[in-house]
C-alpha positions in Angstrom: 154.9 88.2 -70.6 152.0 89.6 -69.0 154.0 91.2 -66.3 155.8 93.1 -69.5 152.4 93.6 -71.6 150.9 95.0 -68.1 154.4 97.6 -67.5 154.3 98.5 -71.3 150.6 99.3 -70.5 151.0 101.6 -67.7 154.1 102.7 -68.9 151.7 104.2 -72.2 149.5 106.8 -70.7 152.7 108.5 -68.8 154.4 109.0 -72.3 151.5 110.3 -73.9 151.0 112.8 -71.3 154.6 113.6 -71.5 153.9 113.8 -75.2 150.5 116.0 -75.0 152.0 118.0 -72.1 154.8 119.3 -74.2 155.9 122.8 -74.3 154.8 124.2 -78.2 157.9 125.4 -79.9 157.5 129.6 -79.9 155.9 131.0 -82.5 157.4 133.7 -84.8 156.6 136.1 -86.9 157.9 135.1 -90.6 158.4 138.9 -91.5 159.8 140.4 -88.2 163.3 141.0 -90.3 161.5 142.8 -92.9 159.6 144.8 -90.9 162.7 145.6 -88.6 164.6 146.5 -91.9 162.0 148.9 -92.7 161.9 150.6 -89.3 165.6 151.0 -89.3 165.4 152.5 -93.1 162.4 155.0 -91.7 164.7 155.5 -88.8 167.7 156.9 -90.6 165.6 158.2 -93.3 163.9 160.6 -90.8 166.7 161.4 -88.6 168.6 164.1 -91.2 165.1 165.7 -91.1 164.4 165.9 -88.1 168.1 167.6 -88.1 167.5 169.8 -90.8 164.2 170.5 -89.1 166.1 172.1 -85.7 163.5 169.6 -83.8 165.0 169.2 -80.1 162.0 168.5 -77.5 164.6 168.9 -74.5 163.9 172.9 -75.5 160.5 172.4 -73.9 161.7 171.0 -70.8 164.3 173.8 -70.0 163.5 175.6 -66.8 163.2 178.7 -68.7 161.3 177.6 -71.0 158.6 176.1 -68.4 158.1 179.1 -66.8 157.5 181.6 -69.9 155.4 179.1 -71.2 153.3 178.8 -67.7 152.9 182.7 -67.1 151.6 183.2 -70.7 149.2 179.9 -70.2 148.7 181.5 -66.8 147.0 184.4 -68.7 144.6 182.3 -70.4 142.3 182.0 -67.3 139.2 183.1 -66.6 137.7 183.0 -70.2 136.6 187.1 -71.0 132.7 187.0 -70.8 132.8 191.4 -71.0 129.6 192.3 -73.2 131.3 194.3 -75.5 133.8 191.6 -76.2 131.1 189.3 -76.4 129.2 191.2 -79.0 133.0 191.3 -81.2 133.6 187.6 -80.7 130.0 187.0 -82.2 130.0 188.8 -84.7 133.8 187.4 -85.9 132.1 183.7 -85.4 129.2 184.7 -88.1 131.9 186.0 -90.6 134.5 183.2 -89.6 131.2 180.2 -90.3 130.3 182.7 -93.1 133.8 182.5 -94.6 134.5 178.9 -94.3 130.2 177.9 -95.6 130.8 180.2 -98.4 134.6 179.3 -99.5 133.3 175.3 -99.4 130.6 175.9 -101.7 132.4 178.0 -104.2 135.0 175.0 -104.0 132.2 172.3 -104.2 131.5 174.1 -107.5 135.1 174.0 -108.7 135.4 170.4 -107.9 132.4 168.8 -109.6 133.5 169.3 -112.9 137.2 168.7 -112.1 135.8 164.9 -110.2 133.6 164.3 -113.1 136.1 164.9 -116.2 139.2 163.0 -114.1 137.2 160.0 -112.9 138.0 157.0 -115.5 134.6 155.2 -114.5 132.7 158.2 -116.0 134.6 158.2 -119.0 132.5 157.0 -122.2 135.4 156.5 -124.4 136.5 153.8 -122.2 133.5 151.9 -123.1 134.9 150.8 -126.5 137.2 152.2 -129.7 136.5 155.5 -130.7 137.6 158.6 -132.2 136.9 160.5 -129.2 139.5 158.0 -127.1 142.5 160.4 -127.4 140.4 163.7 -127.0 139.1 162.0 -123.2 142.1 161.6 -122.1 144.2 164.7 -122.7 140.6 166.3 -121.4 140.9 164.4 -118.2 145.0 164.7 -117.8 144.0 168.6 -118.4 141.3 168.3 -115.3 144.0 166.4 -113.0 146.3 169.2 -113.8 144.0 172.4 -113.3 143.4 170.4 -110.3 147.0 169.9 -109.3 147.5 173.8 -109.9 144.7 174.9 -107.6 145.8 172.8 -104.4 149.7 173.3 -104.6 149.5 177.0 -103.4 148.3 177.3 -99.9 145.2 179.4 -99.0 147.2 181.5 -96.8 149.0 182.7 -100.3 145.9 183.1 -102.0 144.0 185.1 -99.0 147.7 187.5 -99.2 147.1 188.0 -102.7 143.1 189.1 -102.1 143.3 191.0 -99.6 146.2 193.4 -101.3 143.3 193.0 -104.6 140.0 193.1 -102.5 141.4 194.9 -98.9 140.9 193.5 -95.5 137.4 191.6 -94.5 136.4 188.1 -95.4 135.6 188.3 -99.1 139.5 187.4 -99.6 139.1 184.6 -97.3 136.7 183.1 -99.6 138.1 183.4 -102.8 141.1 181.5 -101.3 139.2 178.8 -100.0 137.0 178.2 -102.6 140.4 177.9 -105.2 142.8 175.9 -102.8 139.9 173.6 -101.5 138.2 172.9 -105.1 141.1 171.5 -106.5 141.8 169.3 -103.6 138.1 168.2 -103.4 138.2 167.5 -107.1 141.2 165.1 -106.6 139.3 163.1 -103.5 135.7 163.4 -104.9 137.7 161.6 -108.1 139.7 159.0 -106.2 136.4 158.0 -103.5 133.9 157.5 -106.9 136.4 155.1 -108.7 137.4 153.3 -105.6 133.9 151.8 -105.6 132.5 149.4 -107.8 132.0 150.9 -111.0 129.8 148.3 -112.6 126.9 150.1 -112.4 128.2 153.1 -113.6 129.6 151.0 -116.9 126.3 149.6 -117.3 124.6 152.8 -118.1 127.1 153.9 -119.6 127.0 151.3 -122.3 123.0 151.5 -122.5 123.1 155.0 -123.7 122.9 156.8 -120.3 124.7 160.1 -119.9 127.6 160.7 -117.5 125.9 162.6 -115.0 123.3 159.9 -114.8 125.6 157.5 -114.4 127.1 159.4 -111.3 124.1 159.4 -109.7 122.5 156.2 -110.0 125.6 154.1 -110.9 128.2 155.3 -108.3 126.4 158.1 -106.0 124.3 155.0 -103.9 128.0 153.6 -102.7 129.8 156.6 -101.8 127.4 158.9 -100.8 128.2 158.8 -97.4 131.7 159.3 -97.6 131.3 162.4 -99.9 129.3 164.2 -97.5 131.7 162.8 -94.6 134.7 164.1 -96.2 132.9 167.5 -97.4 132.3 168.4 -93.8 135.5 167.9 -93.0 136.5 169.9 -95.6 134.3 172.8 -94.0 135.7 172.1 -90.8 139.5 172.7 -92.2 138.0 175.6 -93.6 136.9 176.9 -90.3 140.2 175.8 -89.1 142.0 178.1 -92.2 139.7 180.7 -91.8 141.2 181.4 -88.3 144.3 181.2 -89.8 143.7 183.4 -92.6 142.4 186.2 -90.5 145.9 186.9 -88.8 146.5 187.8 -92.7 143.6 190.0 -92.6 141.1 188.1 -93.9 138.8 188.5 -90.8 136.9 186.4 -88.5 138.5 184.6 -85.3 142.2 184.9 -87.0 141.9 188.8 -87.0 140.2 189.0 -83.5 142.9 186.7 -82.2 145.8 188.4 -83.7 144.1 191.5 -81.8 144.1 189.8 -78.8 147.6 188.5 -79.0 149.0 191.9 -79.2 147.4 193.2 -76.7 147.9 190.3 -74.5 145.0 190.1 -73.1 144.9 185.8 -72.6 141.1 185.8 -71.3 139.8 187.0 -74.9 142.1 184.6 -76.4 141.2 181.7 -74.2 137.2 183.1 -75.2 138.3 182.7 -78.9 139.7 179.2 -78.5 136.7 177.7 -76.6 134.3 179.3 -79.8 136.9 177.6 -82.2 136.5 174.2 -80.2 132.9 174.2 -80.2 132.6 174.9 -84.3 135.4 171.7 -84.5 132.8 169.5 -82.5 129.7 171.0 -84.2 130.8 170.2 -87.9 131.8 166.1 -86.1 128.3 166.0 -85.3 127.1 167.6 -88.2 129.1 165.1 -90.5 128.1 162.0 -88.0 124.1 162.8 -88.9 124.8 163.3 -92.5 125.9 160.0 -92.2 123.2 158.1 -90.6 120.5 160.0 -92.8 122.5 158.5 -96.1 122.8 154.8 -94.8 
């Protein structure tokens, strides 16, 4: 009996370590079908356009192709630093920063009323019944729309219609920044300040306060920060379409560039490209201090 009690005993710990020393059964992820459905529905959902598209990156890697590609890079180098060039690419940065500062300020003043007749949380009908219910919202559906209208037609269209209206030079690079870019601030500027608690803003609201008090103490302290993050970038795409305007004639880099280009002379363009990169990393920094100075 003992013999069998002291067997069963030492017999105990080697099962339990059997038992503890187990291999765990793998895990698996509960929705790996689902999400393997869905990539296979993206898949052959996107394959007919990429068809339609005439995408084929073996193009790039064609021999041919290679070389064209490196004797036009080729031309790139060194940057131009020629005074008189210098004095040109200056002057197209002013207008270019010019273009883009004045375009997103026109459009800032576009969008404000379009953000504050859309955005529910600033709506005082929604506070209770009231005759005025129906009138608020066809007034806000009529803001959404005007706002819809201004951002479906490109500012490339716009700058084509201005400068046939206004002639070549910056001025038509403005008006179609500040139309295209307030109605798509509107719509952001609408969805950031009733994204955020609006709780505040209701408050007011029901004690009397007017709506743009209520914007600025009731939603303005939450999304003040990204507001002025996402205006910069705004003014950063419009430095980015102002380039892009100017091959239209709108001035600025664009016009300078498209100069450049046709004459193919790579070190001016290479001079352009380097002024272009430094205004993208100046409006990051600018948008990164904006944003500590509103924490």
């Amino acid at each position: 009996m003992s013999a069998a009690a002291g067997s069963a005993a030492r017999a105990l710990p080697t099962d339990a370590a059997g038992v503890a020393g187990a291999t765990p059964p793998p895990l698996r992820d509960p929705l790996a079908r689902r999400r393997l459905g869905w990539l296979v529905f993206a898949l052959v959902l996107c394959w007919p356009m990429l068809q339609l598209a005439e995408f084929d990156p073996r193009a790039l890697f064609a021999s041919g192709n290679l070389s064209v590609m490196g004797g036009f890079l080729a031309g790139f180098f060194p940057p131009s630093a020629e005074p008189d060039f210098l004095k040109l690419l200056l002057k197209a940065t002013l207008e270019t920063v010019a273009t883009a500062t004045t375009g997103t300020a026109l459009a800032f003043i576009i969008a404000l009323p379009l953000a504050i007749t859309t955005t529910r949380a600033l709506s005082v009908s929604r506070i209770g019944p009231g005759p005025g219910r129906v009138r608020s919202v066809v007034v806000r559906q009529a803001g959404r729309s005007v706002s819809m209208v201004l951002r479906a037609i490109p500012e490339i269209v716009w700058a084509l219609i201005f400068v046939r209206a206004l002639g070549l030079g910056p001025a038509a690079g403005v008006l179609a920044l500040a139309i295209t870019y307030g109605g798509m601030l509107g719509k952001v500027y609408s969805e950031i300040l009733e994204s955020t608690d609006t709780r505040p803003a209701r408050a007011l609201l029901e004690g009397g306060s007017g709506r743009i008090a209520a914007l600025l103490y009731g939603l303005l302290p939450n999304t003040g920060q990204e507001l002025a993050s996402y205006t910069v970038y705004r003014w950063e795409c419009a430095v980015r379409a102002s380039v892009v305007m100017g091959f239209v004639g709108a001035g600025g880099l664009g016009q300078l560039m498209d100069q450049s280009m046709k004459m193919l002379v790579g070190g001016e363009a290479s001079s352009i490209v380097l002024v272009f990169l430094a205004l993208v990393l100046f409006a990051d920094m600018l948008s990164t201090l904006l944003r500590k100075l509103l924490a």
